[in-house]
C-alpha positions in Angstrom: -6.8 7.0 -3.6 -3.1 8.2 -2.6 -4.7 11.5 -2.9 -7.2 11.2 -0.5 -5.6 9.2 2.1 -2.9 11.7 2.4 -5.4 14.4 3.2 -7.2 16.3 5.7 -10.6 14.7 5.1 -9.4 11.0 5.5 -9.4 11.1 9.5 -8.3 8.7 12.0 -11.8 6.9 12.0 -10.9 6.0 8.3 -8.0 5.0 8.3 -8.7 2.8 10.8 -11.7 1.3 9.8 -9.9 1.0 6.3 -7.1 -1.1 8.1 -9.6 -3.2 9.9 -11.4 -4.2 6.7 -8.5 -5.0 5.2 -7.3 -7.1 7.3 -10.4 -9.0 7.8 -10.1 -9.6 3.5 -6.4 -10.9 4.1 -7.7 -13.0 6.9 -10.6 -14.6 4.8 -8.7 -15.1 1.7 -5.8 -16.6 3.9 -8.6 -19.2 4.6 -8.4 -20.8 1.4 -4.7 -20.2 0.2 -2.4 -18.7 2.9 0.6 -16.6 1.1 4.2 -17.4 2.0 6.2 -15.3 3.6 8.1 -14.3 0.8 5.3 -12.7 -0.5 4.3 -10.9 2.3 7.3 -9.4 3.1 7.6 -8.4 -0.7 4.2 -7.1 -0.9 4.5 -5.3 2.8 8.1 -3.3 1.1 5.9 -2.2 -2.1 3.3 -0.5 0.4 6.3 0.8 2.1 7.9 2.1 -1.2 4.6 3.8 -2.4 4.4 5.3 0.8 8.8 6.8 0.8 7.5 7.6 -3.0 4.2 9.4 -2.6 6.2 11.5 0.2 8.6 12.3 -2.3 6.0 13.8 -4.3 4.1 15.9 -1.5 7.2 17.6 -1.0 8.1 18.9 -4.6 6.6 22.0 -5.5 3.7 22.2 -7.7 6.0 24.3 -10.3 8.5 21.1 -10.1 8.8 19.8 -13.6 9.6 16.3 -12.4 6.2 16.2 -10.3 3.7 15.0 -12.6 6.5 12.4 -13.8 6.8 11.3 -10.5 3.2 11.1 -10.4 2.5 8.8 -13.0 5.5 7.0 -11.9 4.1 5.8 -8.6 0.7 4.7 -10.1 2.8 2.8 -13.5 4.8 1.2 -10.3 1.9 0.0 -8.5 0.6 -1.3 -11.2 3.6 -3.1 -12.4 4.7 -5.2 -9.2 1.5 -6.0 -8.4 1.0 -7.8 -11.8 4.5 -9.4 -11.7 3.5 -10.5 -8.4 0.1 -11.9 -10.0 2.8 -13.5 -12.8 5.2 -15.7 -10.7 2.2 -16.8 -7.8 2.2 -20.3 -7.9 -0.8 -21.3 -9.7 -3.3 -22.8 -7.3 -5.6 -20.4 -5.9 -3.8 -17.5 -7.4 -6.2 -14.9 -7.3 -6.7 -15.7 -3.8 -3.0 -14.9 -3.3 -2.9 -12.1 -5.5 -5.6 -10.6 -2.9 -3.5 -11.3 0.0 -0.3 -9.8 -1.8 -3.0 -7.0 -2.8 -3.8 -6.4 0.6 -0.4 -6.6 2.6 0.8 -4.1 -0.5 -2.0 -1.4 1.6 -1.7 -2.6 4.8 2.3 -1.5 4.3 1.3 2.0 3.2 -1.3 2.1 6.3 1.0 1.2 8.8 3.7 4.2 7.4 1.8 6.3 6.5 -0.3 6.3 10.1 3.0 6.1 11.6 4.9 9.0 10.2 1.8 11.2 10.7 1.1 10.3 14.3 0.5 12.5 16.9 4.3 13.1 19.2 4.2 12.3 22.8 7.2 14.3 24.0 8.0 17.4 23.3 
């Protein structure tokens, strides 16, 4: 997913549509169970993190032997906060939380990654 976000093909259109929808999800879960702020601000500084991480790796050369590492790394860190975050969620609607922690964790790398490719208006 990192892969293809980060490149040519994923336009403007895309990403923006992508943001949009998932909003809307965080929006509808936050119907039923809405996530304290704790958690958003957590989940908002994971998407930022993957984002400072993945740009990490796009800038090691492919001949870089800690690359692939790094790599793996992001996608074993992913994968690890979002399931302690599923762990300590209070129990009541939690998969309805974990969405909305799911969800702030993208809309953090949208919103960096959107803004540190945007267009400069000054020269």
């Amino acid at each position: 997913m990192l892969g293809f976000w980060y490149s040519k093909r994923c336009n403007r259109e895309i990403k923006l549509v992508s943001s949009i929808v998932v909003c809307i999800g965080i929006y509808l879960c936050s119907t039923v169970a809405e996530l304290a702020p704790l958690w958003v601000v957590i989940s908002l500084f994971l998407g930022f993190l993957t984002h400072v991480l993945y740009t990490l790796y796009l800038k090691l050369t492919p001949s870089h032997t800690y690359r692939n590492t790094l790599h793996n790394g992001i996608y074993i860190f992913q994968l690890f906060a979002l399931l302690s975050l599923a762990y300590v969620l209070p129990e009541q609607h939690k998969w309805v939380l974990w969405l909305q922690c799911l969800g702030f964790d993208t809309v953090g790398l949208f919103l960096t990654s959107i803004y540190s490719h945007r267009a400069k208006r000054h020269d």
